[in-house]
Each structure stands twice: as C-alpha cells, then as structure tokens.
C-alpha positions as CSV (number, residue, x, y, z in Angstrom):
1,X,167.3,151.9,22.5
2,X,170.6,151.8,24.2
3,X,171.6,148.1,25.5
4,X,171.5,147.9,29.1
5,X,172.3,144.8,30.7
6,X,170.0,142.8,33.1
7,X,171.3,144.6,36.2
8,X,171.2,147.9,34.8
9,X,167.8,147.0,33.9
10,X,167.0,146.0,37.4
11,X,168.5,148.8,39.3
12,X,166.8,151.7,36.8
13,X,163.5,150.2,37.4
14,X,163.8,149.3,41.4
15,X,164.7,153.5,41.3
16,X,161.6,154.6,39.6
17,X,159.2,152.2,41.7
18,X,161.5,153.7,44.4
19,X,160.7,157.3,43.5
20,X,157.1,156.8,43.3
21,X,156.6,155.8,47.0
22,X,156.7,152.0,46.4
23,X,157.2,149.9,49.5
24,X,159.1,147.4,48.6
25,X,161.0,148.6,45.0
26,X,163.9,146.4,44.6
27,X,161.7,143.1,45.4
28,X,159.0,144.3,43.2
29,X,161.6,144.5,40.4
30,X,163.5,141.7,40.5
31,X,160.0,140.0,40.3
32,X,158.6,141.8,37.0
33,X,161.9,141.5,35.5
34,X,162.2,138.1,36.2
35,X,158.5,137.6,34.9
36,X,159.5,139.6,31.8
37,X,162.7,137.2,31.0
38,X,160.5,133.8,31.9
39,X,163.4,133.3,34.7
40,X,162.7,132.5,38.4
41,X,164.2,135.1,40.8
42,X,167.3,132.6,41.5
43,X,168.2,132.9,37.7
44,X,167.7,136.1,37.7
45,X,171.3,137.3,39.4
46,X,172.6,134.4,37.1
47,X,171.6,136.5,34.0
48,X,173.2,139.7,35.4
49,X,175.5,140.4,33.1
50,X,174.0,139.4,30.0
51,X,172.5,142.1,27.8
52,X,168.8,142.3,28.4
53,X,167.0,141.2,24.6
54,X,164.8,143.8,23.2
55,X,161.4,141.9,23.8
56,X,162.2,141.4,27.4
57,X,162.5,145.1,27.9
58,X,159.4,146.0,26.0
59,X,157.5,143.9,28.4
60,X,159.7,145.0,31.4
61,X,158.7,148.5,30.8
62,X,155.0,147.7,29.9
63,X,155.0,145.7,33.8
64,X,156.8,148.7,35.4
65,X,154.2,151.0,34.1
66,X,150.8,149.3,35.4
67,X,153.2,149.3,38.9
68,X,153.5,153.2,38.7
69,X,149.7,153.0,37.5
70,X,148.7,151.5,40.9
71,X,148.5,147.4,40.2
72,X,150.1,145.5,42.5
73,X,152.4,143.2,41.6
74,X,150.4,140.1,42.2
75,X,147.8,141.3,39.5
76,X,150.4,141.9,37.1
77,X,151.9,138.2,37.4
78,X,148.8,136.8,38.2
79,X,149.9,134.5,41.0
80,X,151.0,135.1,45.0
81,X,152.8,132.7,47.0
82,X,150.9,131.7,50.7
83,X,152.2,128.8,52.8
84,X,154.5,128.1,50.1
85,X,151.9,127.5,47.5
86,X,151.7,129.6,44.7
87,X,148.0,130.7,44.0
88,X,146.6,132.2,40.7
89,X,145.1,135.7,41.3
90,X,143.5,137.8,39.6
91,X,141.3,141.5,40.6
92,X,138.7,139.2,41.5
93,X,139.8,138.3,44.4
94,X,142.1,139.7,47.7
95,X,145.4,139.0,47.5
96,X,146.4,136.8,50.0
97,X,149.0,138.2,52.8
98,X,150.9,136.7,55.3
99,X,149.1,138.1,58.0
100,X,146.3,135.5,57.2
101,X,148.9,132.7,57.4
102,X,147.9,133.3,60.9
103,X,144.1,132.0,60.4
104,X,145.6,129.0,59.1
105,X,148.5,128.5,62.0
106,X,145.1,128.8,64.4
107,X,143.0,126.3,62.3
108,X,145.9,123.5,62.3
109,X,146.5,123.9,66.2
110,X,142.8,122.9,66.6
111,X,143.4,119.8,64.2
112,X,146.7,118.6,65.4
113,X,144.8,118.6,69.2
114,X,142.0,116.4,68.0
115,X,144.2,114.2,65.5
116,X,143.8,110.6,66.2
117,X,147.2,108.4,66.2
118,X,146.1,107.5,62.9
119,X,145.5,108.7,59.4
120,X,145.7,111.8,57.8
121,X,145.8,115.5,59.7
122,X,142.0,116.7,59.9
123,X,140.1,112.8,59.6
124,X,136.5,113.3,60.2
125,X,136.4,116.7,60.5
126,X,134.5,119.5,58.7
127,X,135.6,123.0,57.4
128,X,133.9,125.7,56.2
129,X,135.8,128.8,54.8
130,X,133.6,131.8,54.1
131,X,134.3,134.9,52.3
132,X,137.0,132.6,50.3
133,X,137.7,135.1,47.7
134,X,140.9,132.8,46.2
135,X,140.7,129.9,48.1
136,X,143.9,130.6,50.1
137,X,142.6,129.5,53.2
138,X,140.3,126.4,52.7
139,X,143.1,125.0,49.7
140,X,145.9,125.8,52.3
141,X,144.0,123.6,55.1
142,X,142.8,121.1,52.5
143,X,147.1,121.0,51.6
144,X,148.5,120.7,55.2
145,X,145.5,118.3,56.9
146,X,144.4,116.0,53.8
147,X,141.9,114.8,56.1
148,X,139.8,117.6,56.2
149,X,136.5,117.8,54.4
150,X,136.4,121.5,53.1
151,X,133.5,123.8,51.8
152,X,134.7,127.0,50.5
153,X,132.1,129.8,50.0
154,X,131.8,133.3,48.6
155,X,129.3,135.8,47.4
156,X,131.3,136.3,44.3
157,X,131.2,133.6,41.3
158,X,134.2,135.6,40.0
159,X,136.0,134.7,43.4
160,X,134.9,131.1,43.5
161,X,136.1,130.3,39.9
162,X,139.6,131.6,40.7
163,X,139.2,129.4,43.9
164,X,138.2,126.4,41.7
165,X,141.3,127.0,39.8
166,X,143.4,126.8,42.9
167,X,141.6,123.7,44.1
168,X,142.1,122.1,41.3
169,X,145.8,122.6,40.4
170,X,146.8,122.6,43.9
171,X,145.3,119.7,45.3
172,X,145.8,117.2,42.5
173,X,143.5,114.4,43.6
174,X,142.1,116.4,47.0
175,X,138.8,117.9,46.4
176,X,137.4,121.3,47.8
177,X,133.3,121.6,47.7
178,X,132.9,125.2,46.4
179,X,129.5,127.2,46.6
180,X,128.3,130.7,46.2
181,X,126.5,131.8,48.8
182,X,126.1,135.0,50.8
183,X,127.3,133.9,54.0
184,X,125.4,130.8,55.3
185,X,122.3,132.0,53.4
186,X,123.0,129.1,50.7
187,X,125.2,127.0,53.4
188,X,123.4,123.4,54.7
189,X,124.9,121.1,56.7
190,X,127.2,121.2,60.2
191,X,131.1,122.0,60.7
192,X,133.5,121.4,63.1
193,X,135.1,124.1,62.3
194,X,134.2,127.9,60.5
195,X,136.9,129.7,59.2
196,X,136.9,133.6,57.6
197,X,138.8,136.2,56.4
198,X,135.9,138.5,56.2
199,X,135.9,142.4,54.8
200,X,136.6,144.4,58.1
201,X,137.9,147.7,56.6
202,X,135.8,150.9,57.6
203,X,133.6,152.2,54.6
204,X,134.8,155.9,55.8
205,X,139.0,154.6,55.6
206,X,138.7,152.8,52.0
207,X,139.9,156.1,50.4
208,X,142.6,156.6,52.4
209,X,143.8,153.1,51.2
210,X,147.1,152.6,49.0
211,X,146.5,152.9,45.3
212,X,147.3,149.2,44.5
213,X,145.0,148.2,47.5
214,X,141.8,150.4,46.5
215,X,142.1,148.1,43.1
216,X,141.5,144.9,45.1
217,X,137.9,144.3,45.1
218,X,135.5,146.7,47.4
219,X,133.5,143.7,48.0
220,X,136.3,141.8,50.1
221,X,137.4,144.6,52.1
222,X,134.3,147.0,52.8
223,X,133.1,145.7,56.3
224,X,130.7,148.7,56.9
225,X,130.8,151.8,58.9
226,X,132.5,150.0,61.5
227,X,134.3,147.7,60.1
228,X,132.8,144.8,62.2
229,X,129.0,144.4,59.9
230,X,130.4,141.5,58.3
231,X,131.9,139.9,61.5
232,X,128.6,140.5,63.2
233,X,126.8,138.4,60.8
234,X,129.3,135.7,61.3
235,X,129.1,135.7,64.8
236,X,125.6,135.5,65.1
237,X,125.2,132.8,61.9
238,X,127.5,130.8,63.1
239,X,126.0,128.7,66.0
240,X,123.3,126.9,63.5
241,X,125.9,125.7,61.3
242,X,128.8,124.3,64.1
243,X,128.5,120.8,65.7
244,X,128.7,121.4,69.2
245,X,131.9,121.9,70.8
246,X,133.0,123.5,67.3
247,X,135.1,126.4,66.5
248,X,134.5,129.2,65.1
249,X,137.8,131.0,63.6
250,X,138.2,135.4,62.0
251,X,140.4,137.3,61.4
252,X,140.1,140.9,61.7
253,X,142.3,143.9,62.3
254,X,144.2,144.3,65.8
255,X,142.1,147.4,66.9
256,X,138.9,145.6,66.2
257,X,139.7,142.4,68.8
258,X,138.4,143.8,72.2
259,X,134.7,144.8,70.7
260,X,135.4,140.9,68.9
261,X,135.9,139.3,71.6
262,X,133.0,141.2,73.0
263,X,130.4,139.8,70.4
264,X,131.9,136.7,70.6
265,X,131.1,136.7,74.2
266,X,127.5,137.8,73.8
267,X,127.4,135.5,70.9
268,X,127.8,132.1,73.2
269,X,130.8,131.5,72.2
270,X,132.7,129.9,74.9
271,X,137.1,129.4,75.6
272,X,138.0,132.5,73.5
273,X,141.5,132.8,72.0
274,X,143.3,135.5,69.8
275,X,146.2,134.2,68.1
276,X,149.1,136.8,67.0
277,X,150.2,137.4,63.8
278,X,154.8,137.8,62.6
279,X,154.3,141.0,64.1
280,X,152.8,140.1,67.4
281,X,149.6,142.2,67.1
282,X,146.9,139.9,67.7
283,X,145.2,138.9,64.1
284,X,143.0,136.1,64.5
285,X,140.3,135.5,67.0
286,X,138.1,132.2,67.9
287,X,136.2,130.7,70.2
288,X,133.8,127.7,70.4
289,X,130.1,126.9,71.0
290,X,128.7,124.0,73.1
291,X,125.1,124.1,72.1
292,X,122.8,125.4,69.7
293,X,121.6,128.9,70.5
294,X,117.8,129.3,70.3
C-alpha cells in the first residue's frame, strides 16, 4: 500500500461516505479513524501529519466498509454520547438521539418544580422509564436528579442487559431497578412520574427508512399501522400505575401530537404540555392524572 498520512486518510474516506449519500461524512470519519488509531477526536488533528501505521488502516478500511454496508456509526464503535454521557450500544437497542434529550429536559422541569430546599434533585420521587431499550433515559435522570428512585423496563432482555451495563458503569454507586416486562404487564407498584420513548414509526414507512436505521431493532421503532398502538397502550395503562397528581411523559413524532394530545385527553389526563425539541417541532408530550380511572 502506498503511505498516506492521517489526513489524507481522513479526507479519502469522508469522500467515499460522501459519495454514498452519507449525511454527515466528514464527522463520521474523523470518528472511525479516530477509533481505528485508539485516539479521541481532539488528538486526532494532532496526528495529522504523521503517516498513518499499516494496522490502523487495515481497520480504518474494515470500519469504512460496514458504513458503506449500512451500520451506523454508533454500532461500529459500540458507544453514543447523550447528555454528555457516553452509553455502550449495541443492535440491541435504539440508538439514542438528541431529539430524546428533550424527554429528559421535560422530566427535570417537573423535578426541579417539586424539589425541596434540601437534598438531592428528585428526593422521594418515583420513575418509571418504559420501552428503555439502552437505558438512555432512566440512567440520564438517575445522573442529573440522584434522588430519583428509577425502574427501567423493556420487552427485550437483550435491551435491558445493555441497560444494566449502562447503569452500572454510569452510575457508580446509584442504582437503577431493571425489569423485563411488556409494558406494565410485569410492572407493580406506583410512580410519580412515567417516562417513554416508545416505537411510533408507521409499520407501512419502515421500508422507506435509511439503511443504517432499518438495522436498529424493528421492535423499538414499529408502532403499528398508525404509529400511535404503542402510545395507546401507554396512555390507557398508565393511570393504575401513577400516584395521583403524577405525570405521565412520551415522546413521539411532531405529526403524531394533535391525535396525542387527543388520547391523552380522553385518557383523563389533565394540564397537558408538549415540549419542543433543538428544532422547535414539538417532540415530547405529557400530562398528569388526579385520580384513578375506574
């Protein structure tokens, strides 16, 4: 092989990620190359100039090629950063976006309104985070309001070991109580607060999904015909398992929130908010019930 230097490297690759349609080539890159040289992205420039060793290339092409071949980059590295933690991934699980950062903005407003003068963020207070899939969410919360008492659920052991792993290199000495349950079907107990991220893609628009989202598991993004199944089930579940005057938290795509906010309102639910995600379309949507419903 020729030797190419560490930029040359870089800008060759970010041009054939370019050339296949890839959204965000350069970034993608710098990340795979930096992953292939055992560097962080800082060092990366750093290393420029040098010549880039025969071993690191290997494996530089070898992470370029499962990019072309539809992984995302998450998969390949095995980790995403969300709220400035860095979570292990793996095909188990969704990889978690900044859109959901939202669903966790929305969940710490609620705390910081009912935080006492004293001790930690969250004190006396109960979470549940369904349809977990990596734990983003519920170790998130757990990170930003120590004194939260979180349950993380979901249908998938796959998903909930990955969580576990999460939990447990993310929160040190913090604990998250995981269990796999479908829903609330396996779920005792009452919450101040129900959080989810739930599937709420169309069956009928899964196909016409990127390449590197179609491998993400079909289990946490199918939300049925319209979407909205899983949401329903939420909605309706929900009331049994919420201390009065709790809140009950989704997210959900921006074209879904009017017929939301509709079941929501039929639901019981009471004082219901969307909150907006970078963008400003609305992402998250919540509301809260004062009694138990019959």
């Amino acid at each position: 092989m020729t030797p190419v230097t560490v930029q040359e490297a870089l800008g060759r690759g970010a041009a054939r990620l370019a050339a296949a349609g890839i959204d965000s080539p350069l970034l993608d890159a710098s990340l795979l190359l930096a992953e292939a040289l055992g560097l962080d992205r800082s060092r990366l420039i750093l290393a420029y100039p040098d010549p880039l060793p025969g071993a690191a290339r290997l494996r530089f092409e070898g992470f370029l090629e499962r990019r072309l071949a539809g992984d995302c980059t998450a998969y390949i590295l095995g980790r995403k950063e969300f709220r400035a933690l860095e979570f292990t991934v793996s095909p188990a699980v969704l990889v978690p976006r900044p859109d959901t950062e939202t669903l966790v903005e929305a969940a710490l407003h609620w705390c910081k309104k009912l935080a006492g003068k004293n001790g930690p963020l969250g004190r006396d207070l109960r979470l549940l985070d369904l349809c977990t899939g990596s734990g983003a969410v519920a170790v998130a919360l757990k990170h930003e309001a120590p004194g939260l008492e979180v349950c993380a659920s979901d249908i998938s052991p796959e998903a909930l070991a990955i969580a576990g792993i999460n939990a447990e290199r993310l929160l040190k000495d913090s604990k998250v109580r995981l269990v796999q349950s479908d829903l609330f079907s396996r779920i005792t107990g009452s919450f101040h607060l129900i959080t989810a991220n739930p599937p709420y893609i169309c069956s009928g628009d899964l196909e016409g999904l990127s390449p590197e989202v179609k491998r993400e598991p079909r289990l946490a993004l199918d939300g049925g015909p319209g979407g909205l199944d899983l949401i329903r089930a939420l909605i309706a579940g929900a009331p049994e398992h919420l201390y009065p005057g709790g809140l009950l938290l989704l997210e959900a795509d921006p074209r879904q929130m009017k017929q939301v906010r509709l079941e929501l309102e039929t639901g019981g639910f009471k004082g219901i908010q969307s909150y907006r995600d970078l963008s400003g379309a609305e992402r998250v949507i919540g509301g809260f019930v004062y009694g138990k419903q019959p």
